[in-house]
C-alpha positions as CSV (number, residue, x, y, z in Angstrom):
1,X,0.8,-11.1,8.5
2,X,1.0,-11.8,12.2
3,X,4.1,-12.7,12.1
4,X,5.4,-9.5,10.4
5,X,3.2,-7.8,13.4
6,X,4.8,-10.2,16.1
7,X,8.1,-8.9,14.7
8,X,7.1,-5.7,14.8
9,X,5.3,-5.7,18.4
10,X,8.9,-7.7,19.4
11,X,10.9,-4.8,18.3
12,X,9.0,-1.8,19.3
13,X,10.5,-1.7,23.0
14,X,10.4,1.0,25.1
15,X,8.0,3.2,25.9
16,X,8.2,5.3,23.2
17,X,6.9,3.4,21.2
18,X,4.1,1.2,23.6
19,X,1.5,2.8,21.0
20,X,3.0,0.7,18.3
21,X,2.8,-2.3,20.9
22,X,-0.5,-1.9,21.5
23,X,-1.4,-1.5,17.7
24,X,0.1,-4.7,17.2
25,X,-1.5,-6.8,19.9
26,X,-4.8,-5.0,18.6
27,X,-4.3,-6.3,15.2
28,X,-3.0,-9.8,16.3
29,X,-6.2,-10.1,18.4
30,X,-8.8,-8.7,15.6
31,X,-7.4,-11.4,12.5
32,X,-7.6,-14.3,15.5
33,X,-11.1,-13.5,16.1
34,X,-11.8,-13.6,11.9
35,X,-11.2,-17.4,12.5
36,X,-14.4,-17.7,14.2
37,X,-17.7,-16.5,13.8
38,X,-17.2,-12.7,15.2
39,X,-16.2,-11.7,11.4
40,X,-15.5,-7.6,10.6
41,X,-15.7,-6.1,6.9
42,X,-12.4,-5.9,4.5
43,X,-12.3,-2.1,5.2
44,X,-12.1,-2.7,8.7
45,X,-9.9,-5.5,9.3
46,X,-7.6,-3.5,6.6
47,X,-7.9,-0.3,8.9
48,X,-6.6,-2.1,12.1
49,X,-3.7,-4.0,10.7
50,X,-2.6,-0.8,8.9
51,X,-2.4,1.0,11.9
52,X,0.7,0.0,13.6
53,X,2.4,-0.4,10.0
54,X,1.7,3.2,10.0
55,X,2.5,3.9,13.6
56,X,5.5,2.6,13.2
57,X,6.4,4.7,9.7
58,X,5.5,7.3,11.4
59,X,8.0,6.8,14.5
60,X,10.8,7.3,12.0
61,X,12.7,4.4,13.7
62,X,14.7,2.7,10.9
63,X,14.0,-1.1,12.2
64,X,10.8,-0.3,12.7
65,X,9.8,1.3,9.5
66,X,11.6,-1.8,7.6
67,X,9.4,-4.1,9.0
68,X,6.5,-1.9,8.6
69,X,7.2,-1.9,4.8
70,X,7.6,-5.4,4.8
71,X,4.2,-6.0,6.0
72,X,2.6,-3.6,3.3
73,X,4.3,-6.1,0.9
74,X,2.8,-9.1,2.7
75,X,-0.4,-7.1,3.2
76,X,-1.4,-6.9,-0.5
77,X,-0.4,-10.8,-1.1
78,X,-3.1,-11.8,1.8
79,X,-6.2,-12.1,0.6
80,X,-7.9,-11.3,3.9
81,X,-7.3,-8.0,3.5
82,X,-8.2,-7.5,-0.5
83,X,-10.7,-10.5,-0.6
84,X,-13.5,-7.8,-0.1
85,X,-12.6,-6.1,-3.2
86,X,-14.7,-5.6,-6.0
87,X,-17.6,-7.2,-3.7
88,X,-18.4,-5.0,-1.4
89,X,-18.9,-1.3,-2.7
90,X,-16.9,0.7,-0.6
91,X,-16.8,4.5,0.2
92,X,-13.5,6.2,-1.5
93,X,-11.5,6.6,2.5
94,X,-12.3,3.2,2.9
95,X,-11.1,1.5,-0.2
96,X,-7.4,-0.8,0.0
97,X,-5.6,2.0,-2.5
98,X,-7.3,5.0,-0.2
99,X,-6.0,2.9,2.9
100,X,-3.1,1.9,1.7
101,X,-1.7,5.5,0.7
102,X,-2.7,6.8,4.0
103,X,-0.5,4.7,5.7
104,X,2.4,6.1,4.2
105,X,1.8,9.3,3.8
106,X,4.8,10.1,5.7
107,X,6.8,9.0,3.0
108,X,8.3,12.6,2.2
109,X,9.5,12.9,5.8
110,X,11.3,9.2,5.7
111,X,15.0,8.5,6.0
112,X,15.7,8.0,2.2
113,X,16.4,4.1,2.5
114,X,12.9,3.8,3.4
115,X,11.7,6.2,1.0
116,X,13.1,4.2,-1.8
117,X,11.4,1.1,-0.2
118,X,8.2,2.9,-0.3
119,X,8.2,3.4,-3.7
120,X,8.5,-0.2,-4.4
121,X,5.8,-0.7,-2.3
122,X,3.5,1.8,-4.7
123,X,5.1,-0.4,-7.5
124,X,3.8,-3.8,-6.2
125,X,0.1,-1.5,-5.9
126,X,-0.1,-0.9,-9.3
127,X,1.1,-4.4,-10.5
128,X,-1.2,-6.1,-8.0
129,X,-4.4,-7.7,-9.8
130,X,-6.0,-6.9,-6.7
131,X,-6.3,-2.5,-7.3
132,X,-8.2,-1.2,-9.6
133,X,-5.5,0.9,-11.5
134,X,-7.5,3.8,-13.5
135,X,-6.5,7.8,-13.6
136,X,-7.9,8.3,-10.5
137,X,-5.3,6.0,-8.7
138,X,-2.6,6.5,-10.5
139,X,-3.1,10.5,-10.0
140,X,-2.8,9.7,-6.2
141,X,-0.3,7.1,-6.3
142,X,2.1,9.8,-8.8
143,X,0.9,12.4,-5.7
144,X,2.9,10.5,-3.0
145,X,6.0,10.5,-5.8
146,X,6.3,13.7,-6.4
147,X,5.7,14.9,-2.7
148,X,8.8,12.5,-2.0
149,X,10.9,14.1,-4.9
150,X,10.2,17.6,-3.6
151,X,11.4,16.8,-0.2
152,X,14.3,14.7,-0.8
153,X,15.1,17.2,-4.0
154,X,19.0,17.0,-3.3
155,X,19.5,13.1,-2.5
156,X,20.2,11.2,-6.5
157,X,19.3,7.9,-5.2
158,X,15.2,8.8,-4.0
159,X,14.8,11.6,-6.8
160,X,16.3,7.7,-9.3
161,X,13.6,5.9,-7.2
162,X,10.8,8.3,-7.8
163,X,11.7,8.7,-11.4
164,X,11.7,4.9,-12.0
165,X,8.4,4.1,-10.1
166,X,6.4,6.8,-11.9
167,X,7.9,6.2,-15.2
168,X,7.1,2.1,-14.7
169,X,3.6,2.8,-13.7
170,X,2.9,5.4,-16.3
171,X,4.5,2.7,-19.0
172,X,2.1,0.1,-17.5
173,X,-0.8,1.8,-17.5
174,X,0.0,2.9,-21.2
175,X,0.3,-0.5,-22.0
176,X,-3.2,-1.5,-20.4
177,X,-4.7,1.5,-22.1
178,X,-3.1,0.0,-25.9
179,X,-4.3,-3.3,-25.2
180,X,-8.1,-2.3,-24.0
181,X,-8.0,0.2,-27.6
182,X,-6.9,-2.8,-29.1
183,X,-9.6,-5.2,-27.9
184,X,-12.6,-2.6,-27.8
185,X,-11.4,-1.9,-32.0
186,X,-11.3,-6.0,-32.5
187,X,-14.8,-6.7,-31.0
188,X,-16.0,-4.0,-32.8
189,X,-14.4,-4.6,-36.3
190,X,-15.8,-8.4,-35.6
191,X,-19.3,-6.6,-35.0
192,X,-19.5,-5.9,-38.8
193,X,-17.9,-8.2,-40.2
């Protein structure tokens, strides 16, 4: 992760975007300091590295907003940032999907080579063993979709993205659905047998 933020504090020059900068050498700073004793929660640590991933979304500078959505990716492989799951009972805002989906909100207003690599983004969320995918999520996660397919309703290649993501995650979390029936009915037929 710090060197996706390195990368991303590198290429952020000017001083348009000295925010992002700053962000970065923020973040940098905070997951040095977890190596020692001054440790922060999940939510937190989450909260500050997203920020200039967002930041930098949200500048709607094409480098910029590549390397931002490379470090998403990276961010859900790290297990700094989603070790606290599932210990730690966090408030709804605070949770890694919550966080995660705020930080690209601006999606819908994202060139659409970025919007496509968003959505593969919300894929690698739903496939990650580290969410816990229920209707809830996958109400919010289809949210962001179709917000993106309204906006971009003329461009084929976003409207083919969108479609793909939500049908894959619908199809997945069919699947998951057949296959907890399918255990719940064998546990319970082995009840009375």
């Amino acid at each position: 992760m710090e060197e996706i933020l390195r990368k991303l504090q590198k290429d952020a020059s000017g001083h348009k975007h000295k925010a992002v900068r700053d962000a970065c050498v923020c973040a940098c700073e905070t997951l040095e300091s977890q190596k020692g004793s001054a440790k922060i929660s999940p939510s937190q640590l989450r909260e500050r590295c997203l920020l200039p991933l967002q930041m930098a979304l949200e500048s709607k500078n094409a480098k910029l907003g590549q390397t931002a959505l490379s470090g998403m990716q990276k961010f859900l492989c790290d297990d700094r940032f989603v070790g606290g799951v599932g210990l730690e009972v966090e408030v709804l805002e605070k949770q890694l999907l919550s966080q995660m989906l705020e930080a690209i909100r601006v999606t819908p207003s994202l060139h659409e080579d970025l919007q496509v690599e968003v959505m593969k983004v919300l894929l690698c969320i739903t496939y990650s063993p580290n969410f816990d995918i229920n209707g809830d999520s996958i109400l919010r996660i289809a949210q962001v979709c179709i917000e993106t397919y309204m906006s971009s309703c003329h461009q084929r290649s976003i409207n083919t993205a969108v479609r793909a993501t939500l049908s894959q995650i619908l199809g997945d979390l069919t699947l998951q659905l057949r296959h907890r029936q399918e255990v719940k009915e064998d546990t319970h037929t082995h009840v009375y047998i």
